[in-house]
Each structure stands twice: as structure tokens, then as C-alpha cells.
C-alpha positions as CSV (number, residue, x, y, z in Angstrom):
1,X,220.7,93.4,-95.2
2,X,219.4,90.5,-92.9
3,X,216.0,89.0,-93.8
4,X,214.3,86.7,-90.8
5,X,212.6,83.9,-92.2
6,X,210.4,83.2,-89.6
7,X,209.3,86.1,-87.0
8,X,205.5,86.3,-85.0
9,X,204.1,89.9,-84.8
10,X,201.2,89.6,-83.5
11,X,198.6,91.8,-81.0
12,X,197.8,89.5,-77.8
13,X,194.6,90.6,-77.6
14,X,193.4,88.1,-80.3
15,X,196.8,85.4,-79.6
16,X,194.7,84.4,-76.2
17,X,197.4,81.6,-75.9
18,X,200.5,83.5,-75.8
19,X,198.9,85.8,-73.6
20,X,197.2,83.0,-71.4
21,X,199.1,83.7,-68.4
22,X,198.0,88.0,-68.3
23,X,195.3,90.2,-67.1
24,X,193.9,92.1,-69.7
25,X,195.9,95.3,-69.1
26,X,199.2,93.5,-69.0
27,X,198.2,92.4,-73.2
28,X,200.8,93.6,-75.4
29,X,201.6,94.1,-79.2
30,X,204.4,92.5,-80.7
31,X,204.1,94.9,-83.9
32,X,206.9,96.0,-86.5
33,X,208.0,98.9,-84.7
34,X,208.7,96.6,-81.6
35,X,210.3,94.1,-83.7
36,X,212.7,96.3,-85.1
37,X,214.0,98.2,-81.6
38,X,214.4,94.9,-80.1
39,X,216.2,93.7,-83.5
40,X,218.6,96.5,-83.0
41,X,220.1,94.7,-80.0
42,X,221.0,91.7,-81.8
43,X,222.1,93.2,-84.8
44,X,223.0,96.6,-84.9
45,X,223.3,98.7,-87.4
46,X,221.7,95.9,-89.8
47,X,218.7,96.6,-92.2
48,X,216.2,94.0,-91.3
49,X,213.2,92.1,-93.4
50,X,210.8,89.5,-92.3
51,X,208.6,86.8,-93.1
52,X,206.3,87.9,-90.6
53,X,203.9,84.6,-89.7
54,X,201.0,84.9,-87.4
55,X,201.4,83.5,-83.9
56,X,199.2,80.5,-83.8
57,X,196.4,80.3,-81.5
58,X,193.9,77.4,-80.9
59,X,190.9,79.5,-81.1
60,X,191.7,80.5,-84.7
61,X,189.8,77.1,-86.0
62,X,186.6,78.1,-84.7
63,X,187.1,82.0,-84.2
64,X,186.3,83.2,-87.5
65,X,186.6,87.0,-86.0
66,X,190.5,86.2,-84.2
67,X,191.9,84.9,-86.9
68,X,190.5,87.7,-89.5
69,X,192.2,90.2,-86.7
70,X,195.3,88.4,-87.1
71,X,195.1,88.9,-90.7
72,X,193.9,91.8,-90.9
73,X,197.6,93.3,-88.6
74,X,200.0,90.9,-90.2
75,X,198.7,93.0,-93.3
76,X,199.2,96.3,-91.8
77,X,203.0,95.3,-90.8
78,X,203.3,94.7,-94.4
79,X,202.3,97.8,-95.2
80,X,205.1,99.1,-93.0
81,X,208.2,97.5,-95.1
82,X,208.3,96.9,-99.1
83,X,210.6,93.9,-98.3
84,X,208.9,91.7,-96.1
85,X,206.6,88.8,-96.9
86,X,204.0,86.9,-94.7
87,X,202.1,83.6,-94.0
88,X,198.7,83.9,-93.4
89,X,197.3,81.0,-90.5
90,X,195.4,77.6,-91.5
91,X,193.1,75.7,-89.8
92,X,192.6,72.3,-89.7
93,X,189.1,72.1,-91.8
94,X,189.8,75.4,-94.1
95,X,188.5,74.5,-97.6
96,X,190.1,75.6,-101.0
97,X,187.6,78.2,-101.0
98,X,188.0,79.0,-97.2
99,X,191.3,80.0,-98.2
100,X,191.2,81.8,-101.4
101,X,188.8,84.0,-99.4
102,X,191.5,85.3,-96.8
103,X,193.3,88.5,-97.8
104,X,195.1,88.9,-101.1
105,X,197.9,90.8,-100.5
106,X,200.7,90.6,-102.9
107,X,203.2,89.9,-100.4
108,X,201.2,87.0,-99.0
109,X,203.5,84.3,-99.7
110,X,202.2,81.4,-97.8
111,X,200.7,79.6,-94.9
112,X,201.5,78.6,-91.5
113,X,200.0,75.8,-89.7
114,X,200.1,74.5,-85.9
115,X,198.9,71.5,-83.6
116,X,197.0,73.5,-81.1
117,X,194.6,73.7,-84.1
118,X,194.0,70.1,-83.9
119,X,191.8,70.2,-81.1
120,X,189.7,72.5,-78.8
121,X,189.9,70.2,-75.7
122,X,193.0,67.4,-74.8
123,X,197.2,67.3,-76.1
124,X,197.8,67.6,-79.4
125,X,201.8,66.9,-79.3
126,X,201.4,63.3,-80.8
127,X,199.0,64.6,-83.8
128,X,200.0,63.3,-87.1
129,X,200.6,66.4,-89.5
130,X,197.3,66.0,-91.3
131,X,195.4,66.4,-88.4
132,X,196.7,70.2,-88.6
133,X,197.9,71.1,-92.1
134,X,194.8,70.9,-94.3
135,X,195.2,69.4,-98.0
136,X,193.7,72.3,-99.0
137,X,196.5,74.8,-98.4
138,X,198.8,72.3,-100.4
139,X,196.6,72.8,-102.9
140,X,196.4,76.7,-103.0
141,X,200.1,76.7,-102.4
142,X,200.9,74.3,-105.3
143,X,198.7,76.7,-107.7
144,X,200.4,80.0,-107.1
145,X,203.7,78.9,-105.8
146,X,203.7,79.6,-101.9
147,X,205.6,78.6,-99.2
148,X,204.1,76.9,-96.0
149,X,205.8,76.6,-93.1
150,X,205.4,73.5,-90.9
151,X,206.5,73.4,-87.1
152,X,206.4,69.2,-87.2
153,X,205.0,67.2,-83.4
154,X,205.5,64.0,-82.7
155,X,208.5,62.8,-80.2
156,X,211.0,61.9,-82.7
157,X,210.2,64.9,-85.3
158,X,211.9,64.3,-88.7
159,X,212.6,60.4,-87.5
160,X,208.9,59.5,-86.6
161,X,207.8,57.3,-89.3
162,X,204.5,59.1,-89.9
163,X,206.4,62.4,-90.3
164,X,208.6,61.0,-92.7
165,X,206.0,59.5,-95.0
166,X,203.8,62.5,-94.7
167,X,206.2,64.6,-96.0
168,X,207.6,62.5,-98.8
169,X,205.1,62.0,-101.0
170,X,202.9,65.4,-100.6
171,X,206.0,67.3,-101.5
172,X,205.6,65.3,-104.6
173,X,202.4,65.7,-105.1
174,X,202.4,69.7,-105.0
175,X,205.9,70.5,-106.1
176,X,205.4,73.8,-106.8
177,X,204.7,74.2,-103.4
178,X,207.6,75.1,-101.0
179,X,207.5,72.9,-97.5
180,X,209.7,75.0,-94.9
181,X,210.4,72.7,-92.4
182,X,210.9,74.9,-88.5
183,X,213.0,75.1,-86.6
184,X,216.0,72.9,-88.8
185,X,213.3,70.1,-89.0
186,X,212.5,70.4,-85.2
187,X,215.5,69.3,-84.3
188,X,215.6,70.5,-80.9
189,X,217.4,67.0,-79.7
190,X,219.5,67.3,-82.4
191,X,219.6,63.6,-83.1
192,X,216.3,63.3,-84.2
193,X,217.6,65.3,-88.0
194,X,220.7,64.0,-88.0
195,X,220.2,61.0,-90.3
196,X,216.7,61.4,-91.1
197,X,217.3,64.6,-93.3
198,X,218.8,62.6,-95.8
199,X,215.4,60.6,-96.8
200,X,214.0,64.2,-97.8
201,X,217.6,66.1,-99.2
202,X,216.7,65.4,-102.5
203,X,213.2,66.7,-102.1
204,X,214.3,70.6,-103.5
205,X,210.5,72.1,-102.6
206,X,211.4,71.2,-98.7
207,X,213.3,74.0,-97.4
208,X,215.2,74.8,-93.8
209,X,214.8,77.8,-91.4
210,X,217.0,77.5,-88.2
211,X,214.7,79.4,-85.8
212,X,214.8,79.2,-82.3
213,X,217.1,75.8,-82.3
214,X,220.6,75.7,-80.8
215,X,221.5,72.3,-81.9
216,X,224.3,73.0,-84.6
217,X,224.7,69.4,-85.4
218,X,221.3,69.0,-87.0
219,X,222.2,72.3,-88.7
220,X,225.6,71.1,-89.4
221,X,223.8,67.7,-91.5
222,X,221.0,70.1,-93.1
223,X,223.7,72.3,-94.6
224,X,225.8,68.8,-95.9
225,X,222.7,67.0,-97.3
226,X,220.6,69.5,-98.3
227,X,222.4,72.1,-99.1
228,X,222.8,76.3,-98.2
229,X,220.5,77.5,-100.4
230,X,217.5,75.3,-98.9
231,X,218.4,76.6,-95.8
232,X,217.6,80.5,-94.2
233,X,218.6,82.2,-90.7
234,X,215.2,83.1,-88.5
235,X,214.4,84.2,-85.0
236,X,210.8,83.3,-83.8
237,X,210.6,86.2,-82.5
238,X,210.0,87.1,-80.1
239,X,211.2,83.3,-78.2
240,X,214.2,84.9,-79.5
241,X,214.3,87.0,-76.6
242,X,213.5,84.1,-74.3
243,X,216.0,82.1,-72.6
244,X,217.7,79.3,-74.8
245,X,219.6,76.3,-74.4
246,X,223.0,74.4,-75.4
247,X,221.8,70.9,-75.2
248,X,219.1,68.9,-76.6
């Protein structure tokens, strides 16, 4: 058995920036089905669960109606395997209420947030984590114990100052809340994990998925200073099924 800790199934018909580049009738549905044929050719024969997060789309902090779509079919994958789990979207403003409100499906197990969120109008690479990942959802996760998965900006990732000192002391402050860091700490120029990762290894609620990265170095320093068992195997599908590369 194979679980992916970090998959998108998502309908573009409500993902409008995935999709931003279609006509209408070219919009597709990444759903489980999908997932698992094109799963098959990377790892035949293998039984596969997911975490299955919702693709992030900027309209989703103002749309109330896209992002309760997006709920509403990462819900019905669920419904299509006992095993998997999934991360409901967060926008930048959601309340503790706002988000207590969203669906309560037992296999819920957390949040994902993202940068496009930040802002409707200009870049939002350089945003500083806060800008995107509400308190709020630290505050839901710390209560009942879920996970939320952080795809960090910023040039330097894990070595930006700001980063760093974000993710210190909130994992102390809710540490009953799990931090997944994407993408091994987006460490897609690998040198911006390697010696960073040890001012957070001893953090244990800040966890590792290797989505979507080819930089074994950084992976290589995760697994030494933080440990295997803070650390799980992921896709992004479907950039899995995109072209990758071998250098940062």
C-alpha cells in the first residue's frame, strides 16, 4: 500500500487558475477515478491512498460559491476510498467560525493554504506567510489535532528570516497542530533547506512531504535532522505528470 501525502483533485470548472489558459470546453476533472488510472503508470499494481487537498485558486477568498464547490467534490472523492483523508482550503480573512462552518467530514484532516489568496490584483511570491495562512486555522487545527499544509514563498523559502521566525514560534504556540511543510520545505534550489532545517528539526508538530521536488540533497538533510518519520512520499498530482527537473 502507497498513501500520497499531498495530491489536487479538483474540477477546473471552479479552479479558474489552473484552467486559465482553456476554453470552456477544453475544462477538465481531475477526480479519483482519473487519479487512480494515471497512478497506475507510476506504480503498478500498488494500492493507492491520498491526502487529497484542494487545488488553490485565488478567487476562493472572495468566492464563497467556488470554494464551497471545491469542498463540496473533495468530499465526494472521499466518499470513493475509506483510506484517504483531505485538507479543506483557507483564506486569508476566514474566522474561527468561518471555519468551523465548512464541512465536517470525519476524514477532514486539515487545511491547505496558498499565496494567490493574498491578493486579488498584483504578485504575491514575496508575501510573508501570515498574509495567507490565517491564525484562525491554527487555532481550529490546534483544538482537534489537524494537519495544515504550507507551500512556503519568499526567495530563499526555509532560509528567509521571516519564514523562519514565523514558523518557530506558532508551532509552539499550537502544538497540537501538525505544520506540513511542501514540497521538502520548498526546497526546489536545494540549498535554501540544507542548513536551515536544522533551526526547526526539533520542532516534532512540523512535518515533511517531498512533492513535486527533485532536489535529493535537501531531502537527504530532512531525513538526517529531522528524521523518517516526519517525513512522507507525495506527488502534487497531477504536476506529477508535468515535466520535472534535475537541478535547482
Amino acid at each position: 500500500m502507497v498513501f500520497d501525502s499531498h495530491a489536487h483533485l479538483f474540477d477546473e470548472h471552479f479552479t479558474t487558475y489552473y484552467a486559465r489558459n482553456k476554453t470552456a470546453d477544453a475544462l477538465e476533472c481531475f477526480d479519483w477515478e482519473r487519479y487512480q488510472n494515471d497512478m497506475a503508470e507510476i506504480l503498478p499494481g500498488r494500492t493507492i491512498h491520498a491526502n487529497i487537498i484542494s487545488y488553490p485558486d485565488k478567487h476562493m477568498a472572495t468566492n464563497v460559491a467556488n470554494r464551497d464547490a471545491s469542498d463540496a467534490f473533495t468530499v465526494a472523492q472521499l466518499e470513493k476510498d475509506p483510506l484517504s483523508v483531505g485538507e479543506l482550503m483557507v483564506a486569508p480573512n476566514d474566522t474561527v467560525d468561518d471555519i468551523e462552518k465548512r464541512p465536517t467530514h470525519p476524514r477532514i484532516r486539515g487545511f491547505k493554504c496558498y499565496h494567490l489568496l493574498a491578493r486579488q490584483d498584483g504578485p504575491t511570491f514575496q508575501c510573508q506567510t501570515e498574509e495567507f495562512l490565517p491564525e484562525s486555522a491554527w487555532e481550529v487545527a490546534n483544538a482537534r489535532g489537524l494537519v495544515i499544509t504550507l507551500h512556503m514563498v519568499r526567495d530563499a523559502a526555509l532560509s528567509d528570516p521571516d519564514n523562519l521566525n514565523y514558523i518557530k514560534p506558532m508551532a509552539k504556540r499550537y502544538p497540537n497542530a501538525t505544520l506540513i511543510l511542501a514540497h521538502a520545505a520548498r526546497s526546489f534550489a536545494s540549498w535554501t533547506g540544507l542548513e536551515a532545517v536544522e533551526q526547526i528539526a526539533h520542532l516534532d508538530n512540523v512535518w515533511f512531504d517531498f512533492s513535486a521536488v527533485c532536489e535529493s540533497p535537501a531531502m537527504f538533510q530532512i531525513l538526517k535532522k529531522a528524521g523518517a518519520s516526519r517525513c512522507m512520499w507525495g506527488t502534487d498530482y497531477p504536476i506529477s505528470d508535468v515535466r520535472g527537473k534535475c537541478f535547482s
